[in-house]
MIGU-651414 format. One record per residue (C-alpha): residue number from 1; x, y, z. Coordinates in nm, 2 decimals. Layout:
N
+------+--------+--------+--------+
| resi |      u |      v |      w |
+------+--------+--------+--------+
|  NUM |      X |      Y |      Z |
...
+------+--------+--------+--------+
//
This chain:
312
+------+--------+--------+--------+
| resi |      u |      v |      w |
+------+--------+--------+--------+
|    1 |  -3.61 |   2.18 |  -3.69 |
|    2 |  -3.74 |   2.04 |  -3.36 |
|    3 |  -3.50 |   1.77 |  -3.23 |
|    4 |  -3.73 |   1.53 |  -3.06 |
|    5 |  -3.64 |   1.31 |  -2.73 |
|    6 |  -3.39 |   1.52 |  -2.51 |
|    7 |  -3.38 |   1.34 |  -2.20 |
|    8 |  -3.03 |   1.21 |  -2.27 |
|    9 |  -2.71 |   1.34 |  -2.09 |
|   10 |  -2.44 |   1.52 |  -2.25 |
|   11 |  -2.16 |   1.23 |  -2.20 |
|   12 |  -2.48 |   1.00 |  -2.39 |
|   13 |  -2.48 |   1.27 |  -2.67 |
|   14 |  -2.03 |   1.22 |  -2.69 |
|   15 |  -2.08 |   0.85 |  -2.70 |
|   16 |  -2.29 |   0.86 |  -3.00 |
|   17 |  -2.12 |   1.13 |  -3.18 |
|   18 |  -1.79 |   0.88 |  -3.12 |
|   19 |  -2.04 |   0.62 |  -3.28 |
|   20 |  -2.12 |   0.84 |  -3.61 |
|   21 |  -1.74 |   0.89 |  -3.66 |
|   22 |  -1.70 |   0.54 |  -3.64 |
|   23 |  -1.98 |   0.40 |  -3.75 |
|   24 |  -1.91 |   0.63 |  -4.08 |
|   25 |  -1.51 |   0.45 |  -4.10 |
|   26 |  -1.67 |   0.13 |  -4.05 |
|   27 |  -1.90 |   0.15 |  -4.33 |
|   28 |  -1.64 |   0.28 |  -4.54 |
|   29 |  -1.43 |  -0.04 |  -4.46 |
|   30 |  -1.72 |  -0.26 |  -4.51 |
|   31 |  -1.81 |  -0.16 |  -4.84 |
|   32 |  -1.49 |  -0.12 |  -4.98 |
|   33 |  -1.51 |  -0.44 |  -5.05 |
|   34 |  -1.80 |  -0.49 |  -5.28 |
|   35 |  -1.78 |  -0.14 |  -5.44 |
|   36 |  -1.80 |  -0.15 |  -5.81 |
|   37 |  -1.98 |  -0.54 |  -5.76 |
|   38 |  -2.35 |  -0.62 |  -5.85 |
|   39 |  -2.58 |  -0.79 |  -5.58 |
|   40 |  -2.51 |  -1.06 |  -5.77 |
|   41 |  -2.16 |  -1.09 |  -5.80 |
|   42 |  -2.17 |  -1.05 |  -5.43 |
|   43 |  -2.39 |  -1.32 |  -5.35 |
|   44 |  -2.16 |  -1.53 |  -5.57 |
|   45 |  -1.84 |  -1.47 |  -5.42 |
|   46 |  -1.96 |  -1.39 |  -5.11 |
|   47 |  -2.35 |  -1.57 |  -5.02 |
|   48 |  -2.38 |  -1.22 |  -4.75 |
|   49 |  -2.09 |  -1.01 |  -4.72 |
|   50 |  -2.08 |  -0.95 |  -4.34 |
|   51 |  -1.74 |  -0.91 |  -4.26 |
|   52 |  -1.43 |  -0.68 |  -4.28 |
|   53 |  -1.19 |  -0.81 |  -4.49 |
|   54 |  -1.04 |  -0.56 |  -4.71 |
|   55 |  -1.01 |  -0.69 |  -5.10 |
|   56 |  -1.22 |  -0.52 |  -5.33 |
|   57 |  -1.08 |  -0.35 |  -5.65 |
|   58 |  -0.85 |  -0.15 |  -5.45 |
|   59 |  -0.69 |  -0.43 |  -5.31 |
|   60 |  -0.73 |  -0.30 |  -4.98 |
|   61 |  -0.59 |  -0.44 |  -4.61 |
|   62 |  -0.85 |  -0.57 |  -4.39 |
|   63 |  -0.99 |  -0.25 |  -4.14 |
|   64 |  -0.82 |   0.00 |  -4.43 |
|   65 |  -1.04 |   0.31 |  -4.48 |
|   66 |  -1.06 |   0.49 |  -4.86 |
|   67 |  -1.13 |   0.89 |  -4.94 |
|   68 |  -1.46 |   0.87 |  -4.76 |
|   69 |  -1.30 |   0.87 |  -4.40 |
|   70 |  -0.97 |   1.02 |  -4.51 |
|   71 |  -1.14 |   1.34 |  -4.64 |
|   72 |  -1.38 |   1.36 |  -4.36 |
|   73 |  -1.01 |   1.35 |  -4.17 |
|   74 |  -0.90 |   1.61 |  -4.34 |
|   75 |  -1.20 |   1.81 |  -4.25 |
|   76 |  -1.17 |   1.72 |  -3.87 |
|   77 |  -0.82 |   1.80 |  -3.86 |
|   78 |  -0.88 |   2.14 |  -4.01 |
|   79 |  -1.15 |   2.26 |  -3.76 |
|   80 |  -0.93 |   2.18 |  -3.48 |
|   81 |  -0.63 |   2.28 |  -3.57 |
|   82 |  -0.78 |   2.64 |  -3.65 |
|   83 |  -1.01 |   2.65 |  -3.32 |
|   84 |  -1.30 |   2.68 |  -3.54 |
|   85 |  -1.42 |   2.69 |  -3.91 |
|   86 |  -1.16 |   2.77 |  -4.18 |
|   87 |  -1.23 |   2.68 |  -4.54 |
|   88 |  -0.87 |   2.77 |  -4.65 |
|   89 |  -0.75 |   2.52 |  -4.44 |
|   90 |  -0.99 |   2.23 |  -4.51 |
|   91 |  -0.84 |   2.28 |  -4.91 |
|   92 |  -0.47 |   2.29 |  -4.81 |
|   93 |  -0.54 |   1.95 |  -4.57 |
|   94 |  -0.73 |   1.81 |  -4.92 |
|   95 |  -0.44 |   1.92 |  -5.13 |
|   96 |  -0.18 |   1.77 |  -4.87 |
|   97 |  -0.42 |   1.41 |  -4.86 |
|   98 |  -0.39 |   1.40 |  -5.26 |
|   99 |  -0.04 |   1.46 |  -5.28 |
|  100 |  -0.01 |   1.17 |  -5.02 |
|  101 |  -0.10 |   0.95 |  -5.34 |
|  102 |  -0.41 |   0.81 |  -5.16 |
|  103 |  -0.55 |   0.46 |  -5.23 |
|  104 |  -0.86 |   0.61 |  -5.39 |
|  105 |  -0.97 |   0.99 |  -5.49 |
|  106 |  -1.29 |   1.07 |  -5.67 |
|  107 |  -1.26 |   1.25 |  -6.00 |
|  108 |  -1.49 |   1.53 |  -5.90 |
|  109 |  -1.32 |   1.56 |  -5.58 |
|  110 |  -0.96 |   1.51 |  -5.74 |
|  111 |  -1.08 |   1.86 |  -6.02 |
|  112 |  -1.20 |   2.04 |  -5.71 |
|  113 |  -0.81 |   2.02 |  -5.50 |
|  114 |  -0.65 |   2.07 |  -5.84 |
|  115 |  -0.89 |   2.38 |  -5.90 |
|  116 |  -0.83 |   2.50 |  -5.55 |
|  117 |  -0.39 |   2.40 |  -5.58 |
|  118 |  -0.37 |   2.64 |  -5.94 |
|  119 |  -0.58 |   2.94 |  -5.86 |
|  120 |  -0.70 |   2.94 |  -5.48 |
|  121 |  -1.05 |   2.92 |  -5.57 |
|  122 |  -1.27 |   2.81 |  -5.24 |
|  123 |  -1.56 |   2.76 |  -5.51 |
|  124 |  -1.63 |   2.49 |  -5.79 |
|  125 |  -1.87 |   2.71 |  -6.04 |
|  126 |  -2.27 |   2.49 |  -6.05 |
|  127 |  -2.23 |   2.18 |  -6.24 |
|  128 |  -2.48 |   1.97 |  -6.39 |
|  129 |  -2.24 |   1.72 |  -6.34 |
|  130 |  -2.15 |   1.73 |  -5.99 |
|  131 |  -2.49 |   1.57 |  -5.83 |
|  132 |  -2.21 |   1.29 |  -5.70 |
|  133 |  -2.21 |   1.20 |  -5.34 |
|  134 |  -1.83 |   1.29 |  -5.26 |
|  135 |  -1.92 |   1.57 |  -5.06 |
|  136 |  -2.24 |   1.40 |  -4.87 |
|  137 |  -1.96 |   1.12 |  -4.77 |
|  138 |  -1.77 |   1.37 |  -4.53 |
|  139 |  -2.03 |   1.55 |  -4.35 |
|  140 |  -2.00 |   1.43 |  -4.03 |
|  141 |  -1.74 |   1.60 |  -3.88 |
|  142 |  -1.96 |   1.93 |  -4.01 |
|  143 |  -2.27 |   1.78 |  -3.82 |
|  144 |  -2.06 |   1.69 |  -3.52 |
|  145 |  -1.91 |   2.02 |  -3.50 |
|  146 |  -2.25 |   2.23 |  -3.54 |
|  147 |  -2.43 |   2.05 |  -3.31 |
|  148 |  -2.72 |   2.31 |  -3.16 |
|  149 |  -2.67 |   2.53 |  -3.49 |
|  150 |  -2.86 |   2.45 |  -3.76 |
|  151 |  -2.81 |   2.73 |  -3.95 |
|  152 |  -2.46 |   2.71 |  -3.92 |
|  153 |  -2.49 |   2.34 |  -3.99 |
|  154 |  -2.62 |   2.43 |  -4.38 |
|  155 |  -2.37 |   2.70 |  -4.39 |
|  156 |  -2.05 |   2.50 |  -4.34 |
|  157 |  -2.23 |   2.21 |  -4.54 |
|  158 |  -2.23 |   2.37 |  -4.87 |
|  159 |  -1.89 |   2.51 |  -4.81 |
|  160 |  -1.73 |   2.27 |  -4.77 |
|  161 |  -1.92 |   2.09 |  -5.05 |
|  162 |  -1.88 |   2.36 |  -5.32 |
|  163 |  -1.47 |   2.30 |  -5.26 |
|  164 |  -1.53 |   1.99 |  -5.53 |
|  165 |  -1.95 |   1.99 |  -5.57 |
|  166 |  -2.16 |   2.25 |  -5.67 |
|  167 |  -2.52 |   2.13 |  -5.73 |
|  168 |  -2.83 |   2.16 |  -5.56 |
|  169 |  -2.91 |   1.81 |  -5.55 |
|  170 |  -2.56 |   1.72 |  -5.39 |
|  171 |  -2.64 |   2.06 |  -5.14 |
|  172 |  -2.97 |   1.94 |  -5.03 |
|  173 |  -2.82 |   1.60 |  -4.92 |
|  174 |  -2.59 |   1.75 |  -4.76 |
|  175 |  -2.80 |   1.96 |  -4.53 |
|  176 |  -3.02 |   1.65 |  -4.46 |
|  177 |  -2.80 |   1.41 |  -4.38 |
|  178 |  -2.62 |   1.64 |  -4.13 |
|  179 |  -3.01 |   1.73 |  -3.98 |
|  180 |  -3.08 |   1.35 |  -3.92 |
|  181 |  -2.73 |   1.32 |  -3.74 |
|  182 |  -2.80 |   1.64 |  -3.52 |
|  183 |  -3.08 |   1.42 |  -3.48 |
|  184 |  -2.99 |   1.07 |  -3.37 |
|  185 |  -2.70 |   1.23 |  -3.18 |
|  186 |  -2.98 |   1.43 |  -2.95 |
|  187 |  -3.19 |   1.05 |  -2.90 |
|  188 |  -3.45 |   1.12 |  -3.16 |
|  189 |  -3.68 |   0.91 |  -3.26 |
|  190 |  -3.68 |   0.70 |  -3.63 |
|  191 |  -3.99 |   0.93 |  -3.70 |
|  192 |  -3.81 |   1.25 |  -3.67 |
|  193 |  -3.58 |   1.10 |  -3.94 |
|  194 |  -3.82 |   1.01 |  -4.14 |
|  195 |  -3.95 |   1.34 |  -4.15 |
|  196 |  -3.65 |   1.45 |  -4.25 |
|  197 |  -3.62 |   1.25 |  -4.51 |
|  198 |  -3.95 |   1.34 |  -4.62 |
|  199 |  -3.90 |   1.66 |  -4.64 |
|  200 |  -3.61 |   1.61 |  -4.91 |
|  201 |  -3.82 |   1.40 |  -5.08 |
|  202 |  -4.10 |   1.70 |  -5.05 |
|  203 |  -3.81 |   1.94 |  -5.23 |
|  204 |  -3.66 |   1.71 |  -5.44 |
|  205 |  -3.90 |   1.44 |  -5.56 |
|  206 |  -3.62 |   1.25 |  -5.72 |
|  207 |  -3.47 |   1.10 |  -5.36 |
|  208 |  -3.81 |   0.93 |  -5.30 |
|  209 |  -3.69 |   0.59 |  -5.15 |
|  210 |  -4.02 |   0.37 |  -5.20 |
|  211 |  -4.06 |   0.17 |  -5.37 |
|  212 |  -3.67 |   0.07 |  -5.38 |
|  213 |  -3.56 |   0.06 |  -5.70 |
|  214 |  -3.21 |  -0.11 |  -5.64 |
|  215 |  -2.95 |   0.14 |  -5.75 |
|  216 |  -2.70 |   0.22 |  -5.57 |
|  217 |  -2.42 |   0.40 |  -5.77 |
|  218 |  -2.24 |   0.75 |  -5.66 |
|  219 |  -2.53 |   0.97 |  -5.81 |
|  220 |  -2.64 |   1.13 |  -5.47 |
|  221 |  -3.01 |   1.04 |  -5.58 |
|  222 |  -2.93 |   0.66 |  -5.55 |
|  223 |  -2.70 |   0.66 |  -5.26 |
|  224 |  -2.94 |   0.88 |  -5.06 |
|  225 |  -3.22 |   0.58 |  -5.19 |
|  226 |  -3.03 |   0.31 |  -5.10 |
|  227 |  -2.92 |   0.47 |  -4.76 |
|  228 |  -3.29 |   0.57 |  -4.68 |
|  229 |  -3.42 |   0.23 |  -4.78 |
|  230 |  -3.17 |   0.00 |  -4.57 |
|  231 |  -3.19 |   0.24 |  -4.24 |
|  232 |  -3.53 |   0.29 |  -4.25 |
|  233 |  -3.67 |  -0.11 |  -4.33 |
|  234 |  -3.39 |  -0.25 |  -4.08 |
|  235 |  -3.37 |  -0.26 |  -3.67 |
|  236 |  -2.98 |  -0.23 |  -3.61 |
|  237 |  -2.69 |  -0.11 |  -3.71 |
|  238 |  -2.54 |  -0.41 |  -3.86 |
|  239 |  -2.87 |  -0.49 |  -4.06 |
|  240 |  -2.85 |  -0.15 |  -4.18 |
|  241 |  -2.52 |  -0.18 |  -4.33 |
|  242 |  -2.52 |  -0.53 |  -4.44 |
|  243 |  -2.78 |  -0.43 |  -4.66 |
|  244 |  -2.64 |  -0.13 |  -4.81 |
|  245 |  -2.28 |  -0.27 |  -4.90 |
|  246 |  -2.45 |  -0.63 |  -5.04 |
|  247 |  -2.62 |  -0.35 |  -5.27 |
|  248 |  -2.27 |  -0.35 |  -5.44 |
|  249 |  -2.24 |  -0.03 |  -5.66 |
|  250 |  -2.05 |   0.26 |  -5.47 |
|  251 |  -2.03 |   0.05 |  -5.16 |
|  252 |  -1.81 |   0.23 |  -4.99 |
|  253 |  -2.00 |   0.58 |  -5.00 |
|  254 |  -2.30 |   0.42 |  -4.96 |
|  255 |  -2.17 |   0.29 |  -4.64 |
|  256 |  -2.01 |   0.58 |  -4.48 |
|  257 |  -2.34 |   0.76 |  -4.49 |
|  258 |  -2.55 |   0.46 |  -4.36 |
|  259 |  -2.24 |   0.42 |  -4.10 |
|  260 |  -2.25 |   0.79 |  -4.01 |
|  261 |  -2.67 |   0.84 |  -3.94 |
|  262 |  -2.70 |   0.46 |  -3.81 |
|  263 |  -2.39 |   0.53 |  -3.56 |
|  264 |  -2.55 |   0.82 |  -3.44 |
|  265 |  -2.87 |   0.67 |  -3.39 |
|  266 |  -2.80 |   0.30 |  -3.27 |
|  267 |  -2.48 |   0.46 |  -3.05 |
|  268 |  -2.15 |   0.32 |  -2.97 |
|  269 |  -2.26 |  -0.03 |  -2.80 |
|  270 |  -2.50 |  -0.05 |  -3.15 |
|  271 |  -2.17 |  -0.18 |  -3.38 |
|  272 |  -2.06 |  -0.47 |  -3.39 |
|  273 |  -1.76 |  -0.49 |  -3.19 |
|  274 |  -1.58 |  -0.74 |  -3.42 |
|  275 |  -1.61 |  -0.45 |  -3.68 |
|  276 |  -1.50 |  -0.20 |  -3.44 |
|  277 |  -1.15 |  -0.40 |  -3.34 |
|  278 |  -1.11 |  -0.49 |  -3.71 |
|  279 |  -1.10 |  -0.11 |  -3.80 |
|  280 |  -0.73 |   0.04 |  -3.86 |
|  281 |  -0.63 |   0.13 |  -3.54 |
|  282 |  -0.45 |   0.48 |  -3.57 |
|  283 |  -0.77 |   0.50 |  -3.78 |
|  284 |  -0.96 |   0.44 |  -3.51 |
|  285 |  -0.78 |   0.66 |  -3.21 |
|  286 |  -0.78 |   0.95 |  -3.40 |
|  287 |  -1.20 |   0.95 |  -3.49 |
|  288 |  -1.26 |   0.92 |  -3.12 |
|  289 |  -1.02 |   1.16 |  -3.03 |
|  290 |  -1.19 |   1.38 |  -3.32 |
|  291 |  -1.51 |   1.33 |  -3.27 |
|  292 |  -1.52 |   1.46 |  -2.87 |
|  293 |  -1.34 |   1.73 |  -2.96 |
|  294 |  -1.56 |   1.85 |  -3.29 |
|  295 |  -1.91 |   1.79 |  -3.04 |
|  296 |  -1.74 |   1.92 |  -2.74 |
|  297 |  -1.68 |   2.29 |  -2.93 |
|  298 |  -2.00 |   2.24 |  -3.07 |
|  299 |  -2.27 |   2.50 |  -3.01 |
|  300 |  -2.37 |   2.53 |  -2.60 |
|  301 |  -2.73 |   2.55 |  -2.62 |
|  302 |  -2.89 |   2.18 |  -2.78 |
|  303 |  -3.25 |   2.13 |  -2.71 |
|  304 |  -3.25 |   2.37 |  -2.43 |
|  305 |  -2.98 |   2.17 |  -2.24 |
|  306 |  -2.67 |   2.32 |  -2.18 |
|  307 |  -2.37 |   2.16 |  -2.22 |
|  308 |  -2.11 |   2.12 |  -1.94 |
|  309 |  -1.87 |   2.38 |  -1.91 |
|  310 |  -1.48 |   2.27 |  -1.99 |
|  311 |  -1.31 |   2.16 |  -1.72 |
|  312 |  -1.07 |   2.46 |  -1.55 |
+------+--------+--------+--------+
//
């Protein structure tokens, strides 16, 4: 992959990694709300749902975050406490999380941790079944963290997927999503995303995005849709969002993905602030703190610029 527009600095490259992190906890937050509603139900209750409020079926505080953000956590939290890339320890943060009683835990992810708890298996054997979007949801702290590395970047993705999904479909998401944020974090252009989503499309005819067709549930095939459509027909960061959580459906995945590749492309000053202060905020100190470390121990070489050494 050629990342396309690299005349940005390195401290512009932090800011919007800080954005995808955010931008991902925010959608979460956002969509929380209306998951499980139809459009319609929404437009009921709510005309537009614009705002963070917490609610939903989960009964959640205003600015509280579900497994979306808490796994990616988990995942963060892992790669720095080990200096580096450590599978083991991404499972034993996953099974600490779930014993935590968490507001909300996916049942693939929830037989994934239980595999993992019972017989230390790092691998869920392919599933038919498991073409969900629970391992999509927590890539950006791989994409932040392999920055410069694409190869690495797949690597880690299906890893870290295959701990709870094992398909293809959910793979191939995986990979691309993380590609369009290496993407937007480097200043690339809405092209060089599209051709990225393209090219998913190209492998796997069932993502193709146009004509919408309006679902929106956790199948990876209709979040990916839904996230595609919104980001790609909107011009900002709010209108991307707004969009995808009014879809209802799994609002909250939907969401964090859409949050994660629009943060990284519209940047930190790109989201709404009123979102940003409404977020949780030991949520929101730790992703920033997170996120410069996962980009800072990223890869040295991106787009033939070379990132600043550490400080002595």
């Amino acid at each position: 992959m050629t990342v396309t527009r690299s005349s940005e600095t390195w401290a512009q490259t932090v800011e919007r990694a800080r954005a995808a992190f955010l931008g991902m906890a925010v959608g979460d937050a956002l969509g929380a709300t209306t998951e499980f509603m139809t459009p319609t139900e929404i437009r009921f209750k709510y005309g537009v749902h614009k705002k963070i409020i917490g609610g939903g079926w989960l009964y959640l505080k205003p600015g509280q975050v579900t497994d979306d953000t808490q796994m990616s956590l988990c995942i963060a939290r892992a790669i720095r406490e080990c200096g580096g890339w450590d599978l083991t320890a991404i499972a034993h943060h996953f099974v600490a999380w779930m014993k935590s009683r968490p507001v909300d835990i996916g049942a693939t992810c929830a037989r994934g941790i239980r595999e993992f708890m019972h017989t230390g298996r790092l691998e869920m054997p392919p599933n038919a079944w498991d073409a969900g979007n629970g391992a999509v949801m927590r890539m950006v702290p791989v994409a932040l963290a392999t920055l410069g590395d694409e190869a690495c970047l797949a690597r880690w993705a299906a890893e870290q997927a295959h701990l709870t999904h094992n398909h293809p479909m959910s793979d191939a998401a995986c990979v691309t999503v993380g590609r369009m944020v290496h993407q937007a974090l480097c200043g690339g252009a809405v092209a060089a995303l599209q051709t990225l989503a393209g090219e998913l499309v190209r492998d796997y005819p069932e993502f193709r995005y146009r004509p919408y067709l309006g679902n929106s549930s956790a199948y990876v095939v209709d979040t990916l849709q839904t996230v595609f459509h919104h980001f790609f027909s909107t011009g900002t960061f709010a209108d991307c969002l707004i969009g995808v959580v009014n879809q209802g459906g799994d609002a909250d995945t939907t969401g964090a993905i859409a949050g994660m590749i629009a943060g990284a492309f519209y940047g930190i000053d790109g989201i709404p602030r009123r979102w940003l202060k409404r977020l949780d905020p030991k949520v929101r100190t730790e992703i920033t703190e997170l996120a410069d470390y996962l980009v800072n121990a990223a890869p040295l070489v991106v787009q033939g610029r070379i990132r600043p050494a550490p400080a002595p």
